[in-house]
C-alpha positions in Angstrom: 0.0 0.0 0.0 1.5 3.0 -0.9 1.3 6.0 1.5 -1.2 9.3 0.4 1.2 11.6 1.8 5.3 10.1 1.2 8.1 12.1 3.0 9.6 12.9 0.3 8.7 13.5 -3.4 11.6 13.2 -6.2 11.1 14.9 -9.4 12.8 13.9 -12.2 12.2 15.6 -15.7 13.8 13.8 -18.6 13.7 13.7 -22.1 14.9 11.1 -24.3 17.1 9.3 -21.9 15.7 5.7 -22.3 19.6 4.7 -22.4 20.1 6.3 -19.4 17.1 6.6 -17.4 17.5 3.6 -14.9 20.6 5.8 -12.9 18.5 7.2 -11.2 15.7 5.0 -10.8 17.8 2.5 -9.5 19.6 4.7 -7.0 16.2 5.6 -5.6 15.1 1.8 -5.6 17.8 0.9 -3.5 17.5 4.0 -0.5 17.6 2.7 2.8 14.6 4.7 3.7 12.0 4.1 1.8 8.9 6.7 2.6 9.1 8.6 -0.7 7.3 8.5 -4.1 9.0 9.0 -7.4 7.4 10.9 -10.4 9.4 11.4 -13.4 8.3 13.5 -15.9 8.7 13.1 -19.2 9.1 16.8 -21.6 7.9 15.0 -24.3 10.4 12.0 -25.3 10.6 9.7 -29.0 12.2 7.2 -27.3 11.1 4.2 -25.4 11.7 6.4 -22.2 8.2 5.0 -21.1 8.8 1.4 -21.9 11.6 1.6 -19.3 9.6 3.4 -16.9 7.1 0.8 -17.3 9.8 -2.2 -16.1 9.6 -1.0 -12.8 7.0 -2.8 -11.0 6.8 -0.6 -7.9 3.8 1.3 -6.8 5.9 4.7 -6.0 6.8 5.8 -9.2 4.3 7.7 -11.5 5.2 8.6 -14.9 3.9 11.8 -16.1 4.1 12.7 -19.5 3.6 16.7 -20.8 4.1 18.3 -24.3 7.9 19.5 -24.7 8.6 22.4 -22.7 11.7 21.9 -21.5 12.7 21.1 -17.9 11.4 24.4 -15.9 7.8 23.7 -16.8 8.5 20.1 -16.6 10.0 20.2 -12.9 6.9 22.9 -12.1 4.2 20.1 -13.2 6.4 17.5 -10.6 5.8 19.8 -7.8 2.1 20.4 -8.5 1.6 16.8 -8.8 3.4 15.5 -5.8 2.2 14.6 -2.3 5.6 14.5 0.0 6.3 17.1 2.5 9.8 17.7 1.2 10.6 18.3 -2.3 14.0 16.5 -4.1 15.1 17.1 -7.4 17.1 14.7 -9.5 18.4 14.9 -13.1 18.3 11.9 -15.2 21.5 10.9 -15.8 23.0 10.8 -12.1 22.5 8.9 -8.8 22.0 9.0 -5.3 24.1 6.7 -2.8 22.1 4.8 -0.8 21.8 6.8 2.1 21.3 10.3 0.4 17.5 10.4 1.9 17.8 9.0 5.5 20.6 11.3 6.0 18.2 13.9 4.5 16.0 12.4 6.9 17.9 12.4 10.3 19.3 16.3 9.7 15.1 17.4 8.9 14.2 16.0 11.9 17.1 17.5 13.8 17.0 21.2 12.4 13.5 21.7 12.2 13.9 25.7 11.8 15.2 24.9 8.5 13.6 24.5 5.1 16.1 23.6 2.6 19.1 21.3 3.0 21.5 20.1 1.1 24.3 17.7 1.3 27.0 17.4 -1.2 27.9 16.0 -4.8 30.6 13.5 -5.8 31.7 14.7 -9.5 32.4 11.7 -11.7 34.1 12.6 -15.2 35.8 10.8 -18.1 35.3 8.0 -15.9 36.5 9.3 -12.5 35.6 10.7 -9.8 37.1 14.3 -10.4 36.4 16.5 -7.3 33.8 17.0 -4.6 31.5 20.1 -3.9 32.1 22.2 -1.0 30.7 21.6 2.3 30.6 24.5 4.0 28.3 27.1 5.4 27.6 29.4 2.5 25.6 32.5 1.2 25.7 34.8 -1.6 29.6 35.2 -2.2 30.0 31.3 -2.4 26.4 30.0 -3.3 26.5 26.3 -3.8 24.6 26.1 -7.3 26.6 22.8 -8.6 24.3 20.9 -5.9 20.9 21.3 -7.4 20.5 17.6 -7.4 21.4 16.8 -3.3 18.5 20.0 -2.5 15.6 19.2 -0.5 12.9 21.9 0.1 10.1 22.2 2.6 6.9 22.0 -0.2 5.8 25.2 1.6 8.3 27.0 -0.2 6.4 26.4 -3.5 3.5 28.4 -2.0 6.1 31.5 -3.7 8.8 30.3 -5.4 8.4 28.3 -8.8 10.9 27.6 -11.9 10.9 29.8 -14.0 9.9 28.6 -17.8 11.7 31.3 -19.9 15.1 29.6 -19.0 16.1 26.0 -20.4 19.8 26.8 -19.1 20.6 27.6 -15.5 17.0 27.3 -14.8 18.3 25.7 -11.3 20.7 28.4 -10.4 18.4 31.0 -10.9 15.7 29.4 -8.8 18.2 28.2 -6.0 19.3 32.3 -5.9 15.8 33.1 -5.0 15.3 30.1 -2.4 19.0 32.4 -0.7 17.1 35.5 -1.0 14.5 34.2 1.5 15.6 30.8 3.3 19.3 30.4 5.2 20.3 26.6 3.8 21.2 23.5 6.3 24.6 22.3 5.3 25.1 18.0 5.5 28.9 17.3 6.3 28.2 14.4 3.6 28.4 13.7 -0.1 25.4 11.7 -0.9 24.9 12.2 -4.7 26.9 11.7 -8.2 26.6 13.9 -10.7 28.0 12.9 -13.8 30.0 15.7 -15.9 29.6 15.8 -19.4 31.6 18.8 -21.2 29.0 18.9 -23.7 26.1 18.9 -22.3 24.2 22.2 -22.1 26.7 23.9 -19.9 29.7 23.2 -22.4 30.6 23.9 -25.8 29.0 21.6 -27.9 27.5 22.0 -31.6 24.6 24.0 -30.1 26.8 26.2 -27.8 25.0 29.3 -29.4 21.3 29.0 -28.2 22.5 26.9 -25.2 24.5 29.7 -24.0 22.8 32.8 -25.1 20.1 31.7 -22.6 22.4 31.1 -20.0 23.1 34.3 -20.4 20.2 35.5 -20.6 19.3 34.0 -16.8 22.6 35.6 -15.5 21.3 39.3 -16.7 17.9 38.4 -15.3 19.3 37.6 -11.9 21.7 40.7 -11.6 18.6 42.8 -12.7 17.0 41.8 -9.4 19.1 44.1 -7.2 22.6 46.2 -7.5 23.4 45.1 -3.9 23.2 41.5 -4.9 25.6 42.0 -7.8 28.2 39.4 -6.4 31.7 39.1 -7.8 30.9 35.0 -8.5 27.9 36.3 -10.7 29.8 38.5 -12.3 32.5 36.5 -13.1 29.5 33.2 -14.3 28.2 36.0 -16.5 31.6 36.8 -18.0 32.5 33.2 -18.6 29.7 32.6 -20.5 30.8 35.7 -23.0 34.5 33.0 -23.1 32.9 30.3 -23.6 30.7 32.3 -26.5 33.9 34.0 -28.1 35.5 30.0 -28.3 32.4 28.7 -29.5 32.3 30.9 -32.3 35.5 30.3 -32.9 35.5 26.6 -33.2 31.9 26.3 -34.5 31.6 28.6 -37.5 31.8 27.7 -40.5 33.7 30.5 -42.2 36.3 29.9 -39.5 36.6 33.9 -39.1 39.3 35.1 -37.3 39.2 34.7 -32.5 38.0 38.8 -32.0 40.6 39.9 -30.1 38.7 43.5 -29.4 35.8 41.3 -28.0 37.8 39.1 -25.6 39.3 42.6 -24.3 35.6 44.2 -24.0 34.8 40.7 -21.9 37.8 40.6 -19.9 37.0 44.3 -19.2 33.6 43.2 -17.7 35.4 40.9 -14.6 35.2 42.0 -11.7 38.3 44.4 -11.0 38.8 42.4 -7.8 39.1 39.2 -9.7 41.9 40.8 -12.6 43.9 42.3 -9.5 43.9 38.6 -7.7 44.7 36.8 -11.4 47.3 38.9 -11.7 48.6 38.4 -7.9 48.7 34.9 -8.8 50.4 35.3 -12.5 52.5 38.1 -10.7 54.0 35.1 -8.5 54.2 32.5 -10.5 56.1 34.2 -12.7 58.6 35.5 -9.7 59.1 31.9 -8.5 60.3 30.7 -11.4 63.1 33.3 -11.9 
């Protein structure tokens, strides 16, 4: 009998990731506590994303399917369909370790003041484990974004705060920024999730580095809009990485091959923070001293 009202809900919104969609599913499966409900929802999929779905013979997981309209509107539809008390999100290509919700679990019921947690991510790549995210207390000037998938949010946060469905890229940073504008976030001294790096996937530069990253972009400009005081020099410098990352796509991507714009990397380099140049050139300053 499954239970009306689970602890937690996990959202997952995929699209065409039959090959890949049983990560997560799996890692969910096997948590060692087990009051939660599962609803992945699919944005739309050609592939036999279902069919896999449908293997799964347990009574917690609903599949959902919506018209494509990319993963803000697709993680919106989770929440509004879900019963738990505390929301999770999880992409479709990575994993929980076992214990990722009763560790969720035992800090919730500790901290009760709080309404978002988050533990930490291991970061496997080119089939390695890379690096870890930090683990320490945070706010604006370190705000732990790369986490999205170890989150967990009281579902009375929703009441105000939703994804929102202009953005396809950074859709989770700009919603986590508003969740630190109004909710201090519960720290776990533990890594309890995977997330598996892929340098082109949306936030590299791939083939379709142009749209990919003009929206991300575009979500930088709408958070920095919000207020001046909030204009953070890790923003700043996300913003101007994306103009890098632009430049070098253009470069490697176009088809007439035109010349790297050396006046446009200037005009982007110009934008950094002037705190940041001064502490790159500290560093360049002194490695260039040590080696004389």
């Amino acid at each position: 009998m499954v239970k009306t009202n689970p602890f937690f809900s996990i959202i997952i919104p995929t699209y065409n990731r039959a090959h890949i969609i049983h990560r997560p599913i799996d890692s969910i499966i096997a948590q060692t506590f087990t009051d939660w409900e599962l609803i992945i929802v699919d944005d739309g999929s050609i592939d036999d994303t279902k069919s896999i779905v449908d293997l799964y013979q347990d009574e917690r997981i609903r599949y959902v399917r919506q018209e494509n309209k990319k993963e803000s509107a697709a993680r919106n539809n989770g929440i509004c369909l879900s019963n738990g008390e505390w929301i999770c999100f999880q992409d479709s290509d990575d994993e929980y370790l076992s214990q990722h919700l009763q560790i969720l679990y035992n800090s919730i019921s500790q901290f009760s003041e709080y309404k978002v947690f988050r533990t930490g991510l291991l970061i496997y790549e080119g089939g390695n484990f890379k690096s870890k995210s930090t683990l320490e207390e945070t706010n604006y000037d370190q705000f732990p974004y790369e986490c999205f998938q170890v989150f967990s949010f009281h579902k009375s946060i929703f009441n105000s705060i939703s994804f929102d469905e202009r953005f396809f890229i950074a859709e989770d940073l700009h919603f986590l920024l508003q969740i630190g504008l109004n909710h201090k976030i519960k720290i776990i001294d533990d890594w309890t999730g995977i997330y598996y790096y892929d340098p082109k996937s949306s936030g590299g530069v791939g083939p379709n580095y142009e749209v990919n990253l003009l929206n991300r972009r575009l979500c930088f400009d709408d958070i920095l809009r919000w207020n001046k005081i909030l204009i953070l020099p890790f923003l700043k410098i996300s913003r101007c990485r994306v103009e890098l990352l632009m430049l070098y796509g253009h470069y490697k991507y176009n088809k007439k091959k035109m010349a790297f714009s050396y006046l446009e990397l200037i005009k982007v380099i110009y934008r950094f923070p002037k705190s940041f140049i001064t502490l790159v050139v500290k560093l360049v300053y002194q490695k260039f001293v040590n080696t004389i």
